[in-house]
Structure formats: C-alpha cells, structure tokens
N, C-alpha and C positions, 0 to 999 in steps of 0.2 A: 616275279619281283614283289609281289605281295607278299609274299614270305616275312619281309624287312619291317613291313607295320606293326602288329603285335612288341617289337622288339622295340622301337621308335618312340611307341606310346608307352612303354615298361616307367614305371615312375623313377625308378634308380638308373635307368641310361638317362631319364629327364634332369636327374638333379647333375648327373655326370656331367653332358653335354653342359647344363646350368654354370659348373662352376667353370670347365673346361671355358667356355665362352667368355665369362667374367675374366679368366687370367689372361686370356688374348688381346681384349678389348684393354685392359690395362697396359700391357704391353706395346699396344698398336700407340695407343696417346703417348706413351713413353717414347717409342718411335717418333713420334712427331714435334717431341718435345723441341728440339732445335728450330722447327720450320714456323710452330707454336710462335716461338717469343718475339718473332719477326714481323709476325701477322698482325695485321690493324685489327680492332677488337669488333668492326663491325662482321669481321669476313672468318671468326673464329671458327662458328659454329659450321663452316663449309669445308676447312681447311682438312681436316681428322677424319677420311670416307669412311676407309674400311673401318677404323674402331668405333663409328657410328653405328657403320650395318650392324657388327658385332652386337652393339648395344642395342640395338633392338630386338637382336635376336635373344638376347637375355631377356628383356620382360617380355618377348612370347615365351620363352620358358616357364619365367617365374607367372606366366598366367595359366598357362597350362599344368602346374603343379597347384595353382589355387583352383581347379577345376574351371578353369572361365576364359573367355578370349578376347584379346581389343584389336577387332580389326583393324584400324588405321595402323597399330603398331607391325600389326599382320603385313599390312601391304607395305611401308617403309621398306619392314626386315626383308619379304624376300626379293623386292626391286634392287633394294641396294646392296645386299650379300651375293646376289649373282651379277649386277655390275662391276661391282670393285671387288669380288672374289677373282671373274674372268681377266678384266682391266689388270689386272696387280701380277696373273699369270702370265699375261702377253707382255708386259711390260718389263719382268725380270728374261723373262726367255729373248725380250731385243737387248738388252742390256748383254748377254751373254754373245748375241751376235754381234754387239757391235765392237765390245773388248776381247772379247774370245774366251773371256771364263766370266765365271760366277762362283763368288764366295759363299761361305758355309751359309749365312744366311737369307743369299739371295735364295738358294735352295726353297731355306725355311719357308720363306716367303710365299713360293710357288707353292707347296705342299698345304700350308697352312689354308691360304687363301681359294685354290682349290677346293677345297675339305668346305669353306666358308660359301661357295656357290652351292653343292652339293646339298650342305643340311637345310641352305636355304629352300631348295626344290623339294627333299625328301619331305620337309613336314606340312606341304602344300596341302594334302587330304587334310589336313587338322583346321586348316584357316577358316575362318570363316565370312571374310570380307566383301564384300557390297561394289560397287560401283563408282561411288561418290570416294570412294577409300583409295581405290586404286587411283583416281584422277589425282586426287590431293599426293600421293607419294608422286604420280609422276611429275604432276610442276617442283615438288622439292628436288627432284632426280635433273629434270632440265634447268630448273637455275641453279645447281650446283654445277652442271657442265659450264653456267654463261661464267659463274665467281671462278671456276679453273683457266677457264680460254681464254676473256675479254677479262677478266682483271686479274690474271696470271697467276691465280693462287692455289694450281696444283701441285701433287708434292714432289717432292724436288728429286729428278733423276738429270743432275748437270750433265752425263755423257747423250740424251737422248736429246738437251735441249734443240739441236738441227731438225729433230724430226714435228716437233711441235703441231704444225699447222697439219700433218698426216696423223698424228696421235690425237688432236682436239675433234678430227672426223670420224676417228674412229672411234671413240669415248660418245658423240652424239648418236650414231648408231648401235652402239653396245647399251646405250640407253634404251634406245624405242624396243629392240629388241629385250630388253629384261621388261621393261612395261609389258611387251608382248606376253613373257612367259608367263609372267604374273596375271595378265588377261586369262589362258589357256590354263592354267592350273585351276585359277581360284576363283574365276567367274563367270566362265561361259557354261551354258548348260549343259546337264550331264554327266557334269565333272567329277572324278572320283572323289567322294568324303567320306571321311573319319572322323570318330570321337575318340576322346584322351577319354579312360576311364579311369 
C-alpha cells in the first residue's frame, strides 16, 4: 500500500486533487443552496457538512503545495471528510432501500463522497496534528451532531424523515468513530509519517 505515497505527494496530483476538491465544495454549497435560505443565520455555518469537510480539505492542499501544515485545518479535514463522506454513503444507500431506486445523482453522491472519506484517510502520514488539534475538531464534530438532532438542521432527506431518531444515533457514533480514526492515524505513537516534498 505504500506504493500510493510517492504518487499522493507528487505536486500535480496535489494541485489536481486541489482543484478537483475546490469544484465539489462549490457544488456541495450549491447543493445546499435551498436548505441554505431557510436556515437562521445563527445555525449557517453547521448546516453545509460535507462542503465544509471539503473545504478543508482544500487549504490542506493549498498548505501542502505552500510546503507547510496547519494542523487544526489537518484535524477538522480528516474528522469531518470521513464523517460526512461515510454518513452521506449510508444515507443515499437507505434512501435507495426505502424507495427502491436511486437517481443519477444519488449515485454521484455515494461515489463522490466515498472518494471524500478515502483522501481524507489516505493523506493522514502527511498531517501533522497535535492533541489539543484533534480535541478542538472533535467538539466542532459533536456540536454539529447537537445543531442537526436537537435543533433539526440536518440536510434534508424528507423520505428518511421516520427514521430520524435511528439516524441522530448513528451520525453520534460515526462521530466518535472518525475522532477515533483521526486519533489512530495522526496521533498516537508510532504512527506512520510523511513529508510532502
């Protein structure tokens, strides 16, 4: 699996992934533009997950093509890119059990946001994050579960609204569990690193 590093850290897959990231994250807001105008201005910045993760995963990019790292950016991106990569996977895949298909883009959706966990993890030897980094993304990670559950400002799958109180359970534990991974990657000792050259 080591193979895949050298390629990871190649400056032109960085600017790739760079922009590739940038066009999703615009898209994803774009996506949420409806759910957006509805939203009280206190609860904005919870409302938009995955094109948040997204965006963070751009300025780990754009820091890793300036040679440099911000850890706390570090710990956000890959907490929240394999929360709401996996969340958004399981999410279109009950949507397809509950109605019996899925449209072109629910697809997209699953593919995309898959792909959105995955880089999260792959560029984990590159982070370099600290402790106090990963506690700080997980209370942003846990008070965005309380603004989705307790003041109902996840996004909006109206055919799944029944299952709610089984989805808010399981969005709290897809939580702990990305904290965890993020523990395991990028801060316990031993752990495999890398430098972007």
């Amino acid at each position: 699996m080591r193979w895949i590093y050298p390629i990871l850290g190649n400056r032109k897959v960085l600017i790739l992934l760079f922009l590739v990231n940038i066009v999703g994250t615009i898209y994803g807001y774009y996506w949420y533009g409806y759910q957006l105008k509805q939203t009280p201005a206190i609860f904005l910045a919870f409302v938009p997950d995955s094109p948040t993760a997204s965006l963070f995963f751009v300025f780990v990019l754009l820091a890793f093509l300036l040679k440099k790292n911000w850890p706390l950016i570090e710990a956000l991106a890959i907490v929240t890119l394999f929360k709401y990569g996996i969340w958004a996977v399981v999410m279109n895949f009950l949507v397809l059990i509950v109605q019996g298909e899925l449209d072109w883009t629910g697809y997209m959706l699953i593919g995309s946001h898959f792909a959105m966990a995955v880089q999260g993890v792959l560029y984990s030897p590159f982070y370099r994050m600290k402790t106090w980094h990963l506690v700080v993304a997980a209370i942003w990670t846990l008070h965005n579960d309380i603004i989705d559950y307790v003041f109902f400002m996840m996004p909006n799958y109206s055919m799944l609204d029944q299952y709610m109180p089984q989805i808010g359970y399981f969005t709290f534990w897809l939580s702990i569990a990305s904290i965890g991974i993020a523990y395991f990657y990028c801060i316990r000792a031993n752990r495999f690193k890398l430098e972007i050259k």
